[in-house]
MARVOKE-341629 format. One record per residue (C-alpha): residue in three letters; x, y, z. Coordinates in pm, whole numbers, padded with zeros to 5 digits, always signed. Example, Ala and Ser with C-alpha at 12.3 -4.5 7.8 and 13.67 -1.06 7.14 Angstrom:
2
Ala+01230-00450+00780Ser+01367-00106+00714
***
This chain:
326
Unk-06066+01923-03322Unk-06053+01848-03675Unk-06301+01721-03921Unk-06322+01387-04138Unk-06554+01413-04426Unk-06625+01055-04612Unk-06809+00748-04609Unk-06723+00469-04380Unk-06796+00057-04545Unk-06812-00267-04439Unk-06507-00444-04541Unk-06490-00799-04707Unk-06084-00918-04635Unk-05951-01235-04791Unk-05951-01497-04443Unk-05843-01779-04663Unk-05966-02104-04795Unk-06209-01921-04973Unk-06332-01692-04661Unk-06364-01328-04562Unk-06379-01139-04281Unk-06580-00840-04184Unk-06456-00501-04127Unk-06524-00133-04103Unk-06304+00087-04334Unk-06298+00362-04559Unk-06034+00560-04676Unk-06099+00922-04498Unk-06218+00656-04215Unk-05889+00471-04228Unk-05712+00856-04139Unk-05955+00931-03877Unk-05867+00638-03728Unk-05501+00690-03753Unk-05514+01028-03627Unk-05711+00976-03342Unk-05462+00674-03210Unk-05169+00986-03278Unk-05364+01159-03010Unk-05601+01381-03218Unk-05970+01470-03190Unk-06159+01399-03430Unk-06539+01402-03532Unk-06610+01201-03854Unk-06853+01373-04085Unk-07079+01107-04286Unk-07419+00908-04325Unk-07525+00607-04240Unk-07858+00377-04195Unk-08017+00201-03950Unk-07969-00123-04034Unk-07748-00365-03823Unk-07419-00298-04089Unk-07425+00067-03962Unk-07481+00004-03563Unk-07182-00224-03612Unk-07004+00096-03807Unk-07090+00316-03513Unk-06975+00046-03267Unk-06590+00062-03457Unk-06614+00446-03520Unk-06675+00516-03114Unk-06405+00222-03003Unk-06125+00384-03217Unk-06238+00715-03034Unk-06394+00916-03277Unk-06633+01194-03248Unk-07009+01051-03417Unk-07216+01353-03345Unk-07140+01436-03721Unk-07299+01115-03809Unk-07657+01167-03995Unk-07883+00849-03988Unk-08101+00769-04273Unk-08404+00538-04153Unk-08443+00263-04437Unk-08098+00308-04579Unk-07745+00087-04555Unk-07371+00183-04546Unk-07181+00074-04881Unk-06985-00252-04875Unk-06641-00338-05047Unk-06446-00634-05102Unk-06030-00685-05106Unk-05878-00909-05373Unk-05470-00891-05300Unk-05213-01055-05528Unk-04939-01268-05470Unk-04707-00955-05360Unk-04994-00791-05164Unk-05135-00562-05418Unk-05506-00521-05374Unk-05790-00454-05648Unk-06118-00384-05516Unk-06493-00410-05574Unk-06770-00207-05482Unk-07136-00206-05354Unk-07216+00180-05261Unk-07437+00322-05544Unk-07730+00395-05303Unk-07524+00414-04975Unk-07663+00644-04684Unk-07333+00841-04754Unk-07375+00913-05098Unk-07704+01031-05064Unk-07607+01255-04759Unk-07277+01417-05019Unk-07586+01459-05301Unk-07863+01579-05123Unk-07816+01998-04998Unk-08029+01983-04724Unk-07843+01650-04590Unk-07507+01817-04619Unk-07622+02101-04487Unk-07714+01928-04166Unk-07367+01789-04165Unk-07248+02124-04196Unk-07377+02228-03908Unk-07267+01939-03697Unk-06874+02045-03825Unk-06904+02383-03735Unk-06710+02351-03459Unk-06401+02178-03567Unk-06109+02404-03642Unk-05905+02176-03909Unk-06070+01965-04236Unk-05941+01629-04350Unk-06097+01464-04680Unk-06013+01310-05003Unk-06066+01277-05385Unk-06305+00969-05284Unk-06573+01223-05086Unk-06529+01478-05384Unk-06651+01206-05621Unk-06979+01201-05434Unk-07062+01551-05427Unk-07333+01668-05627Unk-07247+02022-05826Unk-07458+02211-05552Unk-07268+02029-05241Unk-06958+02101-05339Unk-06989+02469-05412Unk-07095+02467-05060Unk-06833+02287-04958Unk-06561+02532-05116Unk-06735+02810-04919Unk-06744+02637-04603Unk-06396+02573-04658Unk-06315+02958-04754Unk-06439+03083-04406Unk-06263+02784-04226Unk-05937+02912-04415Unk-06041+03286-04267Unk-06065+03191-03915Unk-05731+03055-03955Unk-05851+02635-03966Unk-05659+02410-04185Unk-05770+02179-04475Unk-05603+01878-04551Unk-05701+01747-04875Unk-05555+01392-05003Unk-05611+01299-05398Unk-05717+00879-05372Unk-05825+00916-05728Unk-06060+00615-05818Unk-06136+00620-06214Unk-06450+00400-06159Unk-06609+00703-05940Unk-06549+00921-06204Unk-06814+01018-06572Unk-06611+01205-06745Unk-06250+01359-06769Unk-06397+01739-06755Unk-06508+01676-06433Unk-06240+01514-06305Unk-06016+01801-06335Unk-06226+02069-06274Unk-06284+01930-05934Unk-05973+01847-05818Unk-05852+02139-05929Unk-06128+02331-05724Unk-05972+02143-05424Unk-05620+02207-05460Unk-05668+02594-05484Unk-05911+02556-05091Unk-05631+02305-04914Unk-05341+02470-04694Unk-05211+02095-04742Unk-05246+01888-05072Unk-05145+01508-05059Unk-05090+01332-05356Unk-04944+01000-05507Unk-04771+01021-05834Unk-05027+00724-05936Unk-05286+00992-05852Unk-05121+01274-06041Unk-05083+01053-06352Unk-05434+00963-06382Unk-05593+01279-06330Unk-05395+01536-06538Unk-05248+01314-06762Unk-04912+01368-06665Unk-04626+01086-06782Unk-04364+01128-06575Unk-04225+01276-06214Unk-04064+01534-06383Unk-04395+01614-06587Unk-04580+01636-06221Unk-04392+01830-06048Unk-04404+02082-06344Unk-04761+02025-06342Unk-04788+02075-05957Unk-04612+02412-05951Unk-04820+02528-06256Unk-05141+02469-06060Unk-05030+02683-05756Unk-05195+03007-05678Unk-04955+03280-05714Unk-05188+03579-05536Unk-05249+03377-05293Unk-05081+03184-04970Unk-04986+02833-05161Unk-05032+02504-05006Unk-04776+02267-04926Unk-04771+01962-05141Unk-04646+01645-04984Unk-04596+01439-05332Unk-04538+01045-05225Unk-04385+00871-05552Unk-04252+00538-05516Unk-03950+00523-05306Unk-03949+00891-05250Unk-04183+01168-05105Unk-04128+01528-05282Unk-04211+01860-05063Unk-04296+02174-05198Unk-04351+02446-04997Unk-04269+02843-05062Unk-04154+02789-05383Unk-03931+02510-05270Unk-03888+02162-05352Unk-03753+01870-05090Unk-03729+01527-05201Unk-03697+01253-04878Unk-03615+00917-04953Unk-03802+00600-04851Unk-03668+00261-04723Unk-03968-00006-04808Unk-04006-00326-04570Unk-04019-00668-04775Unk-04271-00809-04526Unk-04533-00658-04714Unk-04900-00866-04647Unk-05188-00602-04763Unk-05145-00283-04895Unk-05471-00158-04808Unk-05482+00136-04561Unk-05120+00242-04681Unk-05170+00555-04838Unk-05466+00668-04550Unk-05222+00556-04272Unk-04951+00766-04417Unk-05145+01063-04448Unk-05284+01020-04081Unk-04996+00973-03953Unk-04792+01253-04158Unk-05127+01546-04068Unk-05081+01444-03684Unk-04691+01510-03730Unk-04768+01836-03855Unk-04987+01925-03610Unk-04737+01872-03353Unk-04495+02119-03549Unk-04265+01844-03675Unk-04014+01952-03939Unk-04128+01824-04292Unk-03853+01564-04316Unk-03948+01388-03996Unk-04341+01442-04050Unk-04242+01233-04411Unk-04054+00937-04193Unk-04272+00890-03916Unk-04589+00877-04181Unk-04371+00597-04349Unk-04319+00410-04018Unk-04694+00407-03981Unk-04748+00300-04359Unk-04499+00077-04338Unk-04638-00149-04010Unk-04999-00098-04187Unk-04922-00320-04474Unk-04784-00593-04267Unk-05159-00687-04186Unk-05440-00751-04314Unk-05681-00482-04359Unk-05699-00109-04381Unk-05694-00097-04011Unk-05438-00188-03762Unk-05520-00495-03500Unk-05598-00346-03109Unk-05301-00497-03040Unk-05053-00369-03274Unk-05112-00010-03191Unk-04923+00008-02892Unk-04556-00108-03073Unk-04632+00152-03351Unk-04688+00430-03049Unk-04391+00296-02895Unk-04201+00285-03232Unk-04330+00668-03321Unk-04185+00807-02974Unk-03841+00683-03072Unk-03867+00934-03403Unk-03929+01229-03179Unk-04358+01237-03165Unk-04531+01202-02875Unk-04897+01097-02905Unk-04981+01235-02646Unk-04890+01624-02741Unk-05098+01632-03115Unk-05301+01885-03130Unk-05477+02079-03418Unk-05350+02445-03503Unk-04977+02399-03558Unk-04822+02353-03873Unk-04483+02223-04007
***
């Protein structure tokens, strides 16, 4: 089973004429949800009140067939709340309600996480993001690195994927102290170049990859990078770099959910001991039907022609498991 640690929103998605509709997303919850369609088990690690917002969260969270018994509730408190502005060419900006969510609390309070802890230790494989890290208080997340440390011992894997948000951030010092905290405890590190550029201030691929390499352990067993930049994803693993190119669809509605469906997609791959080239295509494929609806998550009734359209690239939903690796 593997873990996915994050906070799960209520989603506000242009309906038109001046509407939107409601939705549960998130962008660790976006993977989870991904993953377990791909055939995975997962148990989502997070917070939540007990307001109607969050029975409605825990209503989506147990219909996509995730695990909840990681879910804390906090009486009196409310899940965060976003809202999706897309441009003409499906870009999306967002805003954000989530200052006092039942999440954040749960990633800044040690006794809450702690409980969450707990609930996790079960799960042999960790999936979370740059988003989660930005909640942790100092205390949480040295806990965090050593829970991660004896997961790594007992031979689990940890998935870590970058979504940098500036807005979640106070200061640059932090910023890259963190993130570089979670490279060095991930057996897998997925970032964007977008994400790369913004946090260490690199200005170019060339610069990244540099950058990249320079942050990698050498005592100790590195993790393989999975580097998506533009048309292209970049692989480095055991001191060697392969670069996969990317043919983009022009039907593009909503980019939301992109990145998170990729990296779903790509971790359930791996887990099925797919070679890196076709864990990189069959991510895409997912990605790529994502963003031609709206939303972060697929429609009930779209999931079936991207199962359908996965089995054709050699995976088979049905065999993903946790424990095997690319």
């Amino acid at each position: 089973m593997i873990a996915v640690l994050g906070e799960v929103m209520i989603e506000l998605a242009p309906a038109g004429a001046g509407l939107f509709r409601s939705g549960v997303a998130g962008d660790t919850y976006n993977t989870a949800v991904m993953l377990s369609q791909l055939g995975a088990q997962v148990c989502y690690a997070t917070a939540l009140g007990d307001d109607n917002f969050s029975t409605e969260i825990r209503s989506a969270m147990q219909q996509h067939g995730l695990t909840t018994s990681a879910v804390l509730t906090l009486k009196a408190q409310q899940p965060g709340l976003y809202c999706i502005s897309n441009s003409a060419d499906g870009e999306r900006s967002f805003s954000y309600w989530r200052q006092q969510s039942a999440a954040r609390q749960a990633f800044q309070s040690e006794v809450l996480f702690e409980q969450l802890l707990q609930a996790i230790s079960h799960c042999r494989d960790i999936y979370w993001s740059g988003i989660t890290l930005s909640l942790m208080s100092d205390g949480v997340l040295s806990r965090w690195l050593t829970f991660l440390d004896q997961l790594q011992n007992r031979g689990g894997k940890v998935y870590f994927d970058t979504n940098f948000r500036a807005a979640l951030w106070q200061s640059r010092h932090d910023k890259l102290l963190c993130y570089q905290a979670a490279l060095l405890h991930c057996d897998y590190f997925l970032p964007s170049l977008d994400d790369c550029l913004a946090i260490w201030g690199c200005d170019s691929l060339t610069q990244t990859l540099e950058q990249l390499q320079s942050l990698i352990p050498v005592s100790e067993p590195a993790p393989v990078i999975c580097l998506t930049a533009e048309q292209q994803v970049f692989w480095l693993e055991a001191g060697t770099v392969n670069q996969f190119s990317l043919t983009f669809s022009e039907q593009m509605l909503d980019a939301t959910g992109a990145g998170d469906a990729f990296s779903g997609a790509l971790i359930a791959a791996v887990q099925q001991g797919l070679t890196a080239e076709s864990a990189v295509q069959i991510a895409h494929s997912a990605a790529s039907l994502v963003v031609q609806h709206q939303g972060a998550i697929l429609p009930d009734a779209v999931w079936p022609e991207l199962k359908q359209q996965l089995q054709q690239q050699g995976f088979g939903p049905q065999q993903a498991q946790t424990g095997s690796s690319v």
